[in-house]
C-alpha positions, 0 to 999 in steps of 0.5 A: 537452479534454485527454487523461488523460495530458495532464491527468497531465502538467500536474498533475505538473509543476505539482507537487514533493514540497511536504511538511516532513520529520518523524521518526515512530516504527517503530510509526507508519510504517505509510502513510507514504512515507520521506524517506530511506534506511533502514538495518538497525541488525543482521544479520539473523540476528544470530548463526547458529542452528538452522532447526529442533529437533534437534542441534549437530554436527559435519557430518563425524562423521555423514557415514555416518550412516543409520536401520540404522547410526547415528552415536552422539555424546555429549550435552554440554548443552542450548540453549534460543532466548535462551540461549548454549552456552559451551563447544564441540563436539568430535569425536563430540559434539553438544549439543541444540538448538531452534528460534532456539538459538545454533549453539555453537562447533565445530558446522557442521550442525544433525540434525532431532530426527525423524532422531534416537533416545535409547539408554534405556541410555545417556542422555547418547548420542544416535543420530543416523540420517542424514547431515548437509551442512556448514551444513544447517539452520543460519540464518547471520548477516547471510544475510537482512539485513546491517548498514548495508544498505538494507532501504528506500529514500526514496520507498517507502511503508512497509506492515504487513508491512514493521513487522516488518523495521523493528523486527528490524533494530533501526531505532527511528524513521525520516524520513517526508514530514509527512502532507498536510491535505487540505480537502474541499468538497462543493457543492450546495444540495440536499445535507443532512448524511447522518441530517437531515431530507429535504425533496423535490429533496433529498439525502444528501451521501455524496462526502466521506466516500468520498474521507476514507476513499480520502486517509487509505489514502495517507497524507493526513489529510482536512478535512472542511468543512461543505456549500456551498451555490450561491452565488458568496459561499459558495463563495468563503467556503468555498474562502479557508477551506480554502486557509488551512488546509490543503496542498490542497483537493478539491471535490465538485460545482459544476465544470460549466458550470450556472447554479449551478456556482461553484467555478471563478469562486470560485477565480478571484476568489481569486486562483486560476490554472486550469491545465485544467478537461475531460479526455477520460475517462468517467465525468468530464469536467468536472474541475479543476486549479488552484493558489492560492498554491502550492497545488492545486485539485481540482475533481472532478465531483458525481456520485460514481463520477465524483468517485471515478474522478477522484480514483483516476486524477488526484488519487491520484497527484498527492498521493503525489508530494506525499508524495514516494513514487515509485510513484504509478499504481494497481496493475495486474493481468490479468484475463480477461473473463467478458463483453464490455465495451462502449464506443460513446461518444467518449472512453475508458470506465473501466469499474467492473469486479468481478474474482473471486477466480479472476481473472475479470473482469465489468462491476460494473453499471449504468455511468452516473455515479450508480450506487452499487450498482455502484460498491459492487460494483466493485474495479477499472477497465479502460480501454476506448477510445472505440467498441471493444468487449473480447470475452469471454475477452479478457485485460484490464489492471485498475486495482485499488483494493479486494480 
């Protein structure tokens, strides 16, 4: 039986960026990891302007500036965001300004309209009431982003937040890894379609949906297939059509040693090559990994908090290197324990935990491999090994998967 780092090793080495390239527009990067480099197409900001409302001036001519003696400039013009001052700023003059404004030629600071006053009596003075620094207030160009530089590089998986960088560096589209199609099986002849009819022993067929949902965050388009039910000929029908059709396949059920566990024997007589089929972790020992043809196989236990524990530590992070992306772990975070964790069992226990929002940490629920309620409480797993317990106050490593 192999340790989860072993079973990591294998499954990685077995793997490379097995993707085609494509190009994808800005707006439809988000998700996906880049093939290559980017590079900003524009400064940014493009041009030096004002942080602020307030006015152009010389930095100099209002040096001694203060409320109780007041540097007095001429008004030389107006600069809305979008437009250009054409002319210049001389000594003792200074031009109106608002936020994005064109810094105009001549001007070296930017005076905030709340450290200025009108003159009534004088219209086109203003009274500028403190002090100015060369630069102060002023955005200047490139001092965010510069053209040709690298805003993000080959492997970088592109977030919402990123969108905005992409379009303001003037970038219109980019090369991204082609998204994987990922088959997803689920086995058992109990299993009904969720809203069919029930008979007794029966039940609904939940793991599908949840792993679709957890392909599609990474960037992976899920194939749904039909139920297989437990036979050698089904399971073989159903495993030759997937491989057809798509760049991987994932099983739910059907891993174990039972009577009725077919997937590893259908795999086989496929032409299929077992790497490993057990690895050293609770919940989900009887796990597969496999390869048809190039292509992998992952054998994930039936239970659904198993199914979903192994998918989050050995299948998440071998499909994004697949993708290309080079940040493939679940995100970690400390947490503080708001109560022991305890594991007296053999092999290391990922424990669904529930963090707050003030980062305290608590065990989700009942543990046991078929718990739903729990599993829908949790956010995050700790790792606890074999006979140890976490004490209460214990400062912990979470693996994160939801807020």
């Amino acid at each position: 039986m192999l340790t989860l780092e072993e079973a990591q090793e294998q499954i990685f080495a077995a793997l490379s960026s097995l993707l085609e390239v494509e190009k994808v527009s800005v707006a439809a990067a988000s998700g996906r990891v880049l093939a290559v480099d980017v590079l900003a197409v524009v400064d940014l900001p493009g041009f030096d302007n004002s942080a602020m409302d307030g006015y152009a001036v010389r930095a100099a001519d209002v040096a001694g500036a203060s409320p109780e003696k007041p540097a007095v400039l001429r008004l030389i013009g107006h600069v809305a965001a979008g437009e250009v001052f054409t002319g210049e700023v001389a000594t003792g003059e200074c031009v109106r300004l608002f936020t994005g404004s064109p810094l105009p030629r001549g001007a070296d600071a930017v005076v905030m309209q709340e450290d200025t006053r009108a003159d009534a009596a004088h219209q086109n003075e203003v009274l500028i009431c403190d002090a100015a620094k060369p630069w102060e207030h002023v955005r200047l160009r490139g001092e965010d982003v510069k053209r040709g530089e690298i805003i993000l590089s080959a492997g970088d998986c592109v977030s919402f937040a990123q969108l905005n960088l992409l379009a303001a560096s003037g970038v219109i589209e980019m090369s991204v890894a082609r998204r994987s199609v990922i088959g997803l099986l689920a086995t058992g002849s109990e299993l009904r379609e969720v809203g069919s009819p029930l008979a007794p022993g029966q039940i609904y067929e939940s793991n599908r949906m949840m792993l679709a949902a957890a392909l599609r965050q990474i960037g992976a388009e899920p194939r749904v297939y039909p139920i297989v039910s437990d036979t050698l000929e089904a399971t073989s029908a159903a495993l030759a059509r997937a491989f057809g059709e798509c760049d991987a396949v994932i099983t739910s059920g059907g891993v174990s040693v039972g009577e009725f566990d077919f997937v590893k024997a259908a795999f086989e007589q496929l032409g299929g090559a077992m790497n490993f089929w057990k690895v050293a972790v609770k919940p989900g020992k009887p796990f597969v990994f496999g390869q048809l043809n190039g292509k992998p196989l992952f054998g994930l236990p039936g239970n659904p908090v198993s199914a979903l524990v192994t998918f989050l530590l050995l299948v998440r992070p071998a499909l994004l290197k697949m993708h290309g992306a080079r940040a493939v772990e679940l995100p970690a975070y400390p947490g503080v324990l708001s109560e022991p964790l305890v594991n007296r069992g053999d092999r290391r226990h990922f424990i669904r935990v529930k963090v707050e929002p003030d980062g305290q940490v608590r065990s989700a629920g009942m543990q046991a491999s078929h718990a739903l309620g729990a599993l829908a409480v949790a956010n995050g797993l700790v790792d606890v090994p074999a006979q140890t317990t976490l004490p209460a106050g214990s400062t912990v490593r979470v693996l994160r998967w939801g807020f």
